[in-house]
MIMAR-502168 format. One line per 5 residues: number of its first residue (from 1); for each residue x, y, z negated of N, C-alpha, C. Coordinates in steps of 0.1 Angstrom, whole numbers, plus 2048, in hexadecimal, padded with zeros to 3 digits. Each point is the difference from the previous one (the first is absolute). Example, Ala and Ser with C-alpha at 12.3 -4.5 7.8 and 13.67 -1.06 7.14 Angstrom:
residues 2
1 = 884 7C7 7B2 7F7 80C 800 809 80C 800; 7FC 80B 807 809 80B 800 7F8 80B 7F8
end
This chain:
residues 334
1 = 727 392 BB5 7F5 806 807 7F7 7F4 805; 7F3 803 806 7F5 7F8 805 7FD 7F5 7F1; 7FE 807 7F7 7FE 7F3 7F8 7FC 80B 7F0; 7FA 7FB 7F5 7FB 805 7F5 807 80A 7FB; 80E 802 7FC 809 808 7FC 803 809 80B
6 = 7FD 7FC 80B 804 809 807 7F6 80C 801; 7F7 7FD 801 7F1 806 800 805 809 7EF; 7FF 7FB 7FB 800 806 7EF 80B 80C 802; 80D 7FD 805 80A 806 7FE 7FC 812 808; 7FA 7FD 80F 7FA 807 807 7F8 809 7FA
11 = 7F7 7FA 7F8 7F2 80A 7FA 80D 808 7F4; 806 7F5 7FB 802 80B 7F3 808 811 806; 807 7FC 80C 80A 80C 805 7F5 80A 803; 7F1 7FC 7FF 7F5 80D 801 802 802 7F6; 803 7FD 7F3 7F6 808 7F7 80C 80E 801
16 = 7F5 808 7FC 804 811 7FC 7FA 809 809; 7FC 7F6 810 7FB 808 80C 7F5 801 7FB; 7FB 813 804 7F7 806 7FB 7F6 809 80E; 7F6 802 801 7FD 809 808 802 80F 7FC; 801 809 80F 805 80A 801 7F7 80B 80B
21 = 7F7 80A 7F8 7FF 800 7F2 7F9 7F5 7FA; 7F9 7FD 7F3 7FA 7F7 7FC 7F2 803 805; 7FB 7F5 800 7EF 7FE 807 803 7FE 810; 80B 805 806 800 800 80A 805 7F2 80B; 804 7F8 7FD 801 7F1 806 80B 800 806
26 = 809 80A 7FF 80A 802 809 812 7FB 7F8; 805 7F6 805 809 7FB 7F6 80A 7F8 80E; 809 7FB 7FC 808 7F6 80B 7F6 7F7 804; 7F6 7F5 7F4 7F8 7F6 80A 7F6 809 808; 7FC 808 7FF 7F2 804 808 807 804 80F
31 = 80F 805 803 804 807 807 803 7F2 80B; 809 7F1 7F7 7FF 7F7 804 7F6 7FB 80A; 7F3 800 7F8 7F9 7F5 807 7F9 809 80A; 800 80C 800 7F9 80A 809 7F2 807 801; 7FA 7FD 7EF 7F7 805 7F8 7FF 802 7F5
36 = 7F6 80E 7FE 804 809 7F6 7F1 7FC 7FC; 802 7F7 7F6 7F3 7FD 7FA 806 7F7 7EF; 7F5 7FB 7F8 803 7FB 7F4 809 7F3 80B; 80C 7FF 7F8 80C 7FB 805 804 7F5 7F5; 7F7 7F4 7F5 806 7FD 7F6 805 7EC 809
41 = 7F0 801 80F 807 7F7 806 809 7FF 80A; 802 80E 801 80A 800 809 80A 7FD 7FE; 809 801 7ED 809 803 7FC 800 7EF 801; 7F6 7F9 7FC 804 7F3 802 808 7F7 80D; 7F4 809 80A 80C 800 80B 80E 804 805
46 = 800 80A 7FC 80E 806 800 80A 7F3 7F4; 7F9 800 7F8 80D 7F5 7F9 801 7F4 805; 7F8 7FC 808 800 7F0 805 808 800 80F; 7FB 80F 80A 80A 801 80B 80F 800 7FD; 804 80A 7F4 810 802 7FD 808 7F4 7F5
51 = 7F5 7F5 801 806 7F2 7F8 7FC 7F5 80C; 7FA 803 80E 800 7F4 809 7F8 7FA 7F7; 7F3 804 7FC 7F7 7FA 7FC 7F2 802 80A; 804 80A 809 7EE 807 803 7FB 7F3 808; 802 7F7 805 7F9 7F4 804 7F6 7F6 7F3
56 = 80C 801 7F7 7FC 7F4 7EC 7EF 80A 800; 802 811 804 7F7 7FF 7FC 7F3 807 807; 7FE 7FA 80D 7F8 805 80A 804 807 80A; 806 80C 7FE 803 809 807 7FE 80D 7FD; 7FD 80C 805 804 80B 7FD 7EF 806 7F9
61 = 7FB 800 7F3 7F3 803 7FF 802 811 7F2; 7F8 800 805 7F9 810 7FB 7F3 801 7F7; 7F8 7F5 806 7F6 802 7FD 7FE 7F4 7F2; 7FB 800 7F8 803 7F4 7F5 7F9 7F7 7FF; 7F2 800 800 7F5 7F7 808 804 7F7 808
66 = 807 804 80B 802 7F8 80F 80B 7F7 7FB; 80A 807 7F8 80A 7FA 7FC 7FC 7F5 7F5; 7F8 802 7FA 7FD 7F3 7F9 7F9 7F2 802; 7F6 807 80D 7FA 7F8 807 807 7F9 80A; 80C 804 802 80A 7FB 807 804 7F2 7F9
71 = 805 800 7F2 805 7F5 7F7 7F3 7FD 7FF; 7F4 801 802 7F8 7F2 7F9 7FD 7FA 80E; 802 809 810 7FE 7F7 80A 80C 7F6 800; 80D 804 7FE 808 7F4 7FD 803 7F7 7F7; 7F4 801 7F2 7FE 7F4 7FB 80F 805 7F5
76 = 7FF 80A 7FC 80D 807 7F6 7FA 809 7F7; 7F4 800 7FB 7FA 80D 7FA 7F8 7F5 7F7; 801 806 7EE 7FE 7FC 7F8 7F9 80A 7FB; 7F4 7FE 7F6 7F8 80B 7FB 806 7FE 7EF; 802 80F 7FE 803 7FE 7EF 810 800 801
81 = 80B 7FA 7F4 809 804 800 805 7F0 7F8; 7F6 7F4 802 807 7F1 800 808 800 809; 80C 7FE 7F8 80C 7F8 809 80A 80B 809; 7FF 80C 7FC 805 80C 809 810 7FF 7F9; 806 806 80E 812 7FE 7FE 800 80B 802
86 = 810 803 801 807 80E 801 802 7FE 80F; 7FD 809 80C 7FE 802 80F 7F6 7FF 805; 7F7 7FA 7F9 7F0 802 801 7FA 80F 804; 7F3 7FC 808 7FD 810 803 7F3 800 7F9; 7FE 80B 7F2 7F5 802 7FA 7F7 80B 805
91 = 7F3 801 801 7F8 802 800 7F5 808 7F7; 801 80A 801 7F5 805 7F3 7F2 806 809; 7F9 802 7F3 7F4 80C 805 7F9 805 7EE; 803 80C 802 7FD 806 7F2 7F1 7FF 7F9; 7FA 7FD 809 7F4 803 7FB 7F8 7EE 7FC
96 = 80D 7FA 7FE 800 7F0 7FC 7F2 7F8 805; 7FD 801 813 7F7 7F8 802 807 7F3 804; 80E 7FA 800 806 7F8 806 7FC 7F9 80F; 7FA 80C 804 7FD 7FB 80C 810 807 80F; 7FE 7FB 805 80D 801 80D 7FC 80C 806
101 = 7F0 7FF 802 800 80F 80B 7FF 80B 7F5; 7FD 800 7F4 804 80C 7FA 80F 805 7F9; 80A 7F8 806 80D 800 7FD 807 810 805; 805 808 7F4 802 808 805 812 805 7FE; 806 7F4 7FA 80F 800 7FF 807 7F8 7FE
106 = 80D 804 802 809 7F0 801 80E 800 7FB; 805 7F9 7FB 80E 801 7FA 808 7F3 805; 80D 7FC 7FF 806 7F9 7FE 804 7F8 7F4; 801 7F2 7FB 7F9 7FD 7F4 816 7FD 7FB; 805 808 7F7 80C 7FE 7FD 803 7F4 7F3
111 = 7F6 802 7F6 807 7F6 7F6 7F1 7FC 7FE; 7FF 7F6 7FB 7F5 7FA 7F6 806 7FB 7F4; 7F3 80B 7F7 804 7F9 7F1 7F4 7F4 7FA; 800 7FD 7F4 7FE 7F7 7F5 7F3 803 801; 7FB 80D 7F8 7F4 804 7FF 7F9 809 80C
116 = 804 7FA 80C 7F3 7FF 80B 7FF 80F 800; 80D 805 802 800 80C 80A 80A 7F9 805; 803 80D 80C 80D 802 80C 804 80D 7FD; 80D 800 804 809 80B 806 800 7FD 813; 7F9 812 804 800 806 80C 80D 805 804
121 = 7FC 802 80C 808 808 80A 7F7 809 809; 7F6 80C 7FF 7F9 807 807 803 80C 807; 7FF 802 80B 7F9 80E 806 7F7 805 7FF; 7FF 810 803 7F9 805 801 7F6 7FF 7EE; 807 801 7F5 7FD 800 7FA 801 80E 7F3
126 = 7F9 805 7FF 805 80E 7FA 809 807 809; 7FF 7FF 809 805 808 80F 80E 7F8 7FB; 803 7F3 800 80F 7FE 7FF 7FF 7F1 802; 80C 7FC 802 800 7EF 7FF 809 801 7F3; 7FB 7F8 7F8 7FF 7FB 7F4 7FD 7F1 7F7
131 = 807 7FF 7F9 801 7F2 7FA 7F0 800 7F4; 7FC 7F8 806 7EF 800 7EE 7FF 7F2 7FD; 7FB 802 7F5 7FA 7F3 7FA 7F5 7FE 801; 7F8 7F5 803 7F4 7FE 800 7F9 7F3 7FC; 7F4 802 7FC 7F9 7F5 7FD 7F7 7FA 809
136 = 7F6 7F6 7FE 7F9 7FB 80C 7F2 809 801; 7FB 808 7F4 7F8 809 803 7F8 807 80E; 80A 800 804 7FE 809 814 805 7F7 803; 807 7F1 803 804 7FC 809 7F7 7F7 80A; 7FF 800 80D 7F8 7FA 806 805 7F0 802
141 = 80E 804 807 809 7F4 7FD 80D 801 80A; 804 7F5 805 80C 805 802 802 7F7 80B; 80C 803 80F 802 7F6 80C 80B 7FD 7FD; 807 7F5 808 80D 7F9 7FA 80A 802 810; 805 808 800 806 801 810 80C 7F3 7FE
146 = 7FF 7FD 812 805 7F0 803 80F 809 804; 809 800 7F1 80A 802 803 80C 7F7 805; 808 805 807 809 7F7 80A 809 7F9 7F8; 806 802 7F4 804 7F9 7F6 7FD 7FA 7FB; 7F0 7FB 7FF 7F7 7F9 7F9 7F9 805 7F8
151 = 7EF 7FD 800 7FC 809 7F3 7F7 7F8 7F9; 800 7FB 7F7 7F6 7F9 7F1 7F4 7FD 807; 7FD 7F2 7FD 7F1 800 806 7FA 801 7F8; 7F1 805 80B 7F6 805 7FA 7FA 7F9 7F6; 7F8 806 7F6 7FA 7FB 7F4 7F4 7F3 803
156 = 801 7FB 7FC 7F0 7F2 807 7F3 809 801; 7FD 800 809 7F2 80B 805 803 80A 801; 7F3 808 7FF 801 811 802 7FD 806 7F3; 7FF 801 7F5 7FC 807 7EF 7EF 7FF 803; 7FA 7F7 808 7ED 7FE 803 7FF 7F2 7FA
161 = 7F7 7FD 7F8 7FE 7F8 7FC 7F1 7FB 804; 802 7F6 805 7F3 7F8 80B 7FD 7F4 7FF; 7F7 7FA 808 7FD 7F1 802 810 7F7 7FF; 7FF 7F8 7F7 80B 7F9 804 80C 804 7F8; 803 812 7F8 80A 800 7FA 7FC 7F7 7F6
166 = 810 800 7F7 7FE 7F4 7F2 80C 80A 7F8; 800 7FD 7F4 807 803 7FA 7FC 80A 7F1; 809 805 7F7 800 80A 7F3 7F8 80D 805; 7FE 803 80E 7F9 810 800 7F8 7F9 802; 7F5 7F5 806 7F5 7FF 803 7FA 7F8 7F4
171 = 80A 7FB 7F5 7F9 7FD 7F6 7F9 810 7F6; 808 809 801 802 80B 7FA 7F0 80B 80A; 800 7FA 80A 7F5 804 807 7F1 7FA 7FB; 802 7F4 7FD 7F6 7FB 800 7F9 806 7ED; 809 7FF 7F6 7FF 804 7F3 7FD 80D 800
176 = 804 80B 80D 7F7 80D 7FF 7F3 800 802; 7FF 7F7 80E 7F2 800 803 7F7 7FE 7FA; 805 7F2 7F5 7F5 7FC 7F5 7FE 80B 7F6; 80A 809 801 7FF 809 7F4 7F6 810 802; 800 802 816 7F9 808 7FC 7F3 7FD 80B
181 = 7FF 7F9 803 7F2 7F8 806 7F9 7F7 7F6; 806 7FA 7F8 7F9 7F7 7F7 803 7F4 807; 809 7FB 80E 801 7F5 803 802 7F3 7F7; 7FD 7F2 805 806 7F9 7F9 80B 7F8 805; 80B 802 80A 805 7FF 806 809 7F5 7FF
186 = 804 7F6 800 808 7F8 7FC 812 802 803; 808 808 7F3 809 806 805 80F 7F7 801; 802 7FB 80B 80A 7F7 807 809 804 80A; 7FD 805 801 80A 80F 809 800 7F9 812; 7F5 7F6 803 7F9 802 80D 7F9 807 807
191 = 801 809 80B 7F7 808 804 7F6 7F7 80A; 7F3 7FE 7FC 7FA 7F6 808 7F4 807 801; 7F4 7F9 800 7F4 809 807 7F8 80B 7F5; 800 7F5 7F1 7FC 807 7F7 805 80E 803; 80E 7FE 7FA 80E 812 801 7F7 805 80B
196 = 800 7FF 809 800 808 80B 7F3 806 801; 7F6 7F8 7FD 7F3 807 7FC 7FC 80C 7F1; 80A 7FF 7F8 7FF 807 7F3 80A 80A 808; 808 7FE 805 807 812 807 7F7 804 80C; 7F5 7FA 806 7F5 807 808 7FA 808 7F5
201 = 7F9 7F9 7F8 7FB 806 7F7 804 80B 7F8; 80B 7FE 7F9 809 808 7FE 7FE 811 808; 809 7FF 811 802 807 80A 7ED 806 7FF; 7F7 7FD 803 7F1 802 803 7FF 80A 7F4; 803 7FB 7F4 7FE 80A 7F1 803 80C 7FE
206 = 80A 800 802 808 80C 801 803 807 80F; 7FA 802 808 7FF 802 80E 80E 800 809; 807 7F5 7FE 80D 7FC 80B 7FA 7F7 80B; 806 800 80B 800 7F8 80B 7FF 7F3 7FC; 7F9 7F6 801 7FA 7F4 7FD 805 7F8 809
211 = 80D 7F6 7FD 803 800 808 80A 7EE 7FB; 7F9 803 7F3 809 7F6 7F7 80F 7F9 7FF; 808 80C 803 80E 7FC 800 802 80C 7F7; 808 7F9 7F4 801 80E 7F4 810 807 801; 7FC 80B 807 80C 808 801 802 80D 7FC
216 = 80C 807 802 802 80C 7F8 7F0 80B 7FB; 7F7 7FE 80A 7FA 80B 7FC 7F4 7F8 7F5; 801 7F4 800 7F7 7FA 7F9 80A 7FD 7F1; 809 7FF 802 80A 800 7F3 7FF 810 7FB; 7FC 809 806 806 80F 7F9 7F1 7FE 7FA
221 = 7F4 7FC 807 7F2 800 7FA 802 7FA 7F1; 800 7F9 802 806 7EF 7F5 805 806 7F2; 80D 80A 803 7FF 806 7F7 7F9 809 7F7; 7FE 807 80C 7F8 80D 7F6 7F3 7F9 7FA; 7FB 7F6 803 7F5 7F8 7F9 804 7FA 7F8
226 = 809 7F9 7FB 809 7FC 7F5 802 80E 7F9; 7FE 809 804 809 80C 7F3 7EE 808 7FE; 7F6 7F9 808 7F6 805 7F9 7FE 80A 809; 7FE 802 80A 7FE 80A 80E 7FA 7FE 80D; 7F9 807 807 7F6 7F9 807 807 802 810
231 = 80F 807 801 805 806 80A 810 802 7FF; 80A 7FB 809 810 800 7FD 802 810 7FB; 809 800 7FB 803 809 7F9 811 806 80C; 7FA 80C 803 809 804 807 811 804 7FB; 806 7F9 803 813 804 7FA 803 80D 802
236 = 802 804 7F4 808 811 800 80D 801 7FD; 808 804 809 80C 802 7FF 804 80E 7F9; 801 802 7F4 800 80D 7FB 810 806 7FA; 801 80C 802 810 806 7FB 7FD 805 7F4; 80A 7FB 7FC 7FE 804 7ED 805 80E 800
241 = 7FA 80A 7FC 7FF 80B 801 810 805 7F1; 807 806 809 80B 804 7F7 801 811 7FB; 804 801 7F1 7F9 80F 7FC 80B 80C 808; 80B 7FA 803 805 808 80A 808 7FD 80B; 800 807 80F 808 7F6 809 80E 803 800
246 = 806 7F8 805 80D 800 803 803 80C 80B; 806 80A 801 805 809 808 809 7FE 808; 7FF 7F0 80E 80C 7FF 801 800 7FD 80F; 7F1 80B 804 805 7FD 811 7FB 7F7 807; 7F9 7F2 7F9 7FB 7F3 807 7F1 802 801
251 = 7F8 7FF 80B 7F3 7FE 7FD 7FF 7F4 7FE; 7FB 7FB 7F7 800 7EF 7FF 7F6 7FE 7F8; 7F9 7F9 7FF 7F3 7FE 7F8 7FA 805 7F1; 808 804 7F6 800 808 7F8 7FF 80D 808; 801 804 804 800 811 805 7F1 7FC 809
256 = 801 7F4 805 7F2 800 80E 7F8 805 7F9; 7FD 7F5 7F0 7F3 7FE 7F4 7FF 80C 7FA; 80B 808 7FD 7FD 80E 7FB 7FA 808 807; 802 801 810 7FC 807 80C 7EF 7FE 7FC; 7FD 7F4 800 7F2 7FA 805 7FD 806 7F1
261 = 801 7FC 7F6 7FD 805 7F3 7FA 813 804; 80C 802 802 7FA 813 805 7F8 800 809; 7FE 7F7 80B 7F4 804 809 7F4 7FB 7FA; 800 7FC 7FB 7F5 7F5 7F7 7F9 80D 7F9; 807 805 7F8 7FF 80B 7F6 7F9 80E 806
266 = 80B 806 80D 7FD 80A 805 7F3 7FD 80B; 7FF 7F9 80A 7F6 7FC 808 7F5 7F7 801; 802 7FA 7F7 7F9 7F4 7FA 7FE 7F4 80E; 808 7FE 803 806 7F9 80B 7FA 7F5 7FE; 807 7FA 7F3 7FA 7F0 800 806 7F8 802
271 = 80F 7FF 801 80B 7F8 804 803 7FA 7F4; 803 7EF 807 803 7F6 7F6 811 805 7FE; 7FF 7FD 7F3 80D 805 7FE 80D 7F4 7FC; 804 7FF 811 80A 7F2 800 80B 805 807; 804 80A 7FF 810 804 800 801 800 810
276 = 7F7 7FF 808 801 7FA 80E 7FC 80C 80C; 80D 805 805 7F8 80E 809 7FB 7FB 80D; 7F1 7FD 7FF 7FA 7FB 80C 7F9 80B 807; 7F5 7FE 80B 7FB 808 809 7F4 809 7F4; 7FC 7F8 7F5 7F7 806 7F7 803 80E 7FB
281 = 80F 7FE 7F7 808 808 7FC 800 80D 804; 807 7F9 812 805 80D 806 7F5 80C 806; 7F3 7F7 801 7FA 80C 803 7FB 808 7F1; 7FD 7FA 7F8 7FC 801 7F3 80C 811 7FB; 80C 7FE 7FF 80A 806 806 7FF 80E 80B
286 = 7FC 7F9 80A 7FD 80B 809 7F9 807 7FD; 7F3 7FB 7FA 7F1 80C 801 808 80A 7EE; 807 7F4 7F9 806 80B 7F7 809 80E 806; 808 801 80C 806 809 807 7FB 806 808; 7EE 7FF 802 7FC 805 80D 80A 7FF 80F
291 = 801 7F3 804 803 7F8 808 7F9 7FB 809; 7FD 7FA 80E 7FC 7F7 804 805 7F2 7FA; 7F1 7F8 7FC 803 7F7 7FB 7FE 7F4 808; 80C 7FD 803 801 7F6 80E 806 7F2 7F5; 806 802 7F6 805 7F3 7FD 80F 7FF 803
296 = 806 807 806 80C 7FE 808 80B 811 7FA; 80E 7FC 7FA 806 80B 7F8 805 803 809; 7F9 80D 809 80A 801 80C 805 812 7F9; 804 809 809 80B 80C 800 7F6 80A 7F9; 7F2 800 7FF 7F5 811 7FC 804 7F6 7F7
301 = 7F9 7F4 7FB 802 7F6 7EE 80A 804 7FE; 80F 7FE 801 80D 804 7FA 7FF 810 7F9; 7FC 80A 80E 804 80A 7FD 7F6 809 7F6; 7F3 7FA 805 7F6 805 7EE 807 7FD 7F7; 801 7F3 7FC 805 7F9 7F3 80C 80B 7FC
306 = 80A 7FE 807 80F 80B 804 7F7 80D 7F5; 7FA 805 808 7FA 80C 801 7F7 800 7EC; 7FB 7F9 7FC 7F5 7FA 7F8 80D 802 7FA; 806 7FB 7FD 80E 7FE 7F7 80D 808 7FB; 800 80C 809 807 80E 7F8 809 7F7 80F
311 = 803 7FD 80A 80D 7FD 808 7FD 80A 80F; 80B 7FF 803 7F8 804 811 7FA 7F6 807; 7F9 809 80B 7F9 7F3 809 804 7FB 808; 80B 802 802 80B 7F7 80C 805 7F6 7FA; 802 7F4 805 80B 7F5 7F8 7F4 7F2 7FF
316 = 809 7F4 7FD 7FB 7F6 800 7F9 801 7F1; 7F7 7F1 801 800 7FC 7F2 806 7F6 7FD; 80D 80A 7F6 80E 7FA 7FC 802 7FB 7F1; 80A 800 7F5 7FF 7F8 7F9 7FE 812 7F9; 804 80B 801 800 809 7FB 7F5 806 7FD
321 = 7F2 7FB 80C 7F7 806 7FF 7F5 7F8 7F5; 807 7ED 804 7F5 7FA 7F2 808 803 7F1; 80E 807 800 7FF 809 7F4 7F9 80C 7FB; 7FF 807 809 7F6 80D 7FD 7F2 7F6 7FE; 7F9 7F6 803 7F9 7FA 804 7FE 7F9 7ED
326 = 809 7FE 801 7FE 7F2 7F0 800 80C 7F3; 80B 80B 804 7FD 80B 7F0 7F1 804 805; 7FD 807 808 7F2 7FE 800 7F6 7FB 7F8; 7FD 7F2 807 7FC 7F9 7F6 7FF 7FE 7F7; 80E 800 7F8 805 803 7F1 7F6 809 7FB
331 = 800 80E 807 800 80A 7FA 7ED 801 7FF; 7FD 7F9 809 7F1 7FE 803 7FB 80F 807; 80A 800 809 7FB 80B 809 7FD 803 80E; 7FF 7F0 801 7FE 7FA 812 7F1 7FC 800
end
């Protein structure tokens, strides 16, 4: 305990905890921390209090923002996914602006592989804590909690490359720039006044904050101009659509993507279809049941759906009901 493994050993005894019903935020960590809200930093909490870690990593946070801003006020927050370990706290936001205030989730970082993914440890994810894989696509980046057993030091800088960096990315910086400014940049992998004025320039072109330190949001630009695009290209997290579901009781992301698939079809809703039951869903959902569409799966949501689905309208939303729920779908009659 108080130290990497301990932390790890902690998250993994979540996984399987699920909300009850689903949509509804209500699980052991929400009851824990004493809010019933998206709970994926909570869970972080909860694993780091019951491993004598909640000091390594701030303290008791909720909010994911504050929490990240928390590791870059202590000089522990890394942008991107250079140099990330297993106990690390990651950082996403789906809509890939790598920026901190639009961070809208967080995992515990369990393995790092070769080809530049991770293995998670998440809450609040598909109404469950859950193990995923991921790539750096959504990742904003990640804090390094000052664990009591010792924890890897931080990577040299912050993943911003500025006045003064040196090295292979700012040579690799400077060879874009010439490629899509026309610079003539002399590529030595110094960032000195020339660099720093061709990423003004750069930032000015394409309308980013001018600011001449090339960071995540100027690297997502970077790209999509390299692939021939005038604007980043937003990351879709999509569920491969399967020709039939498994009848086995789990709502889990294959059943979410089918769900959204039918509302898509029947209401023309509009939901991205990423296996993910968020507040969009559920009202999406609701206005399908003539519901109050609040976002939140409370007891009238259960008992329409109940009701919607040949069951009675008393009873949770149990594993029995996302089986009447998945032949459904099957049957394409939801």
């Amino acid at each position: 305990m108080g130290n990497v493994q301990g932390m790890l050993t902690a998250a993994r005894k979540l996984l399987g905890v699920r909300e009850n019903p689903p949509g509804s935020n209500n699980n052991i960590v929400t009851r824990w921390y004493g809010l019933r809200g998206p709970w994926c930093n909570m869970a972080v909490s909860y694993a780091a209090a019951h491993s004598d870690n909640l000091a390594a990593i701030g303290g008791k946070f909720a909010y994911t923002v504050a929490h990240a801003r928390y590791f870059q006020k202590k000089g522990r927050w890394h942008y991107g996914i250079g140099g990330i370990r297993p106990g690390d706290i990651v950082f996403f936001d789906w809509s890939g602006s790598r920026s901190i205030g639009a961070i809208d989730h967080v995992g515990i970082v369990e393995a790092v592989h070769s080809n530049r993914t991770i293995t998670t440890l998440e809450g609040n994810t598909s109404d469950a804590f859950r193990r995923r894989r991921r790539n750096s696509a959504c990742i904003v980046g990640y804090g390094r909690p000052a664990y009591k057993g010792g924890s890897a030091p931080m990577p040299s800088g912050d993943g911003i490359l500025r006045r003064g960096s040196k090295g292979n990315a700012v040579k690799t910086l400077q060879k874009n720039l010439n490629t899509v400014l026309k610079t003539k940049l002399v590529v030595d992998g110094d960032f000195g006044p020339a660099t720093e004025k061709a990423v003004k320039d750069f930032q000015a072109k394409y309308r980013l904050t001018v600011d001449g330190q090339y960071g995540p949001n100027s690297a997502a630009m970077m790209k999509a101009v390299l692939a021939g695009r005038d604007r980043p290209i937003r990351p879709r997290v999509l569920v491969q659509q399967v020709d039939t579901l498994e009848v086995d009781g789990v709502f889990g992301p294959a059943t979410c993507a089918a769900l959204q698939r039918s509302l898509n079809s029947r209401t023309q809703a509009g939901l991205e279809v990423d296996g993910a039951f968020g507040p969009l869903t559920i009202k999406a959902l609701q206005g399908y049941l003539k519901v109050t569409a609040d976002g939140i799966v409370g007891p009238k949501t259960v008992a329409a759906l109940r009701t919607r689905l040949g069951a009675t309208a008393g009873g949770d939303w149990d594993a029995d009901t996302t089986r009447l729920l998945q032949k459904a779908l099957n049957a394409n009659t939801f």
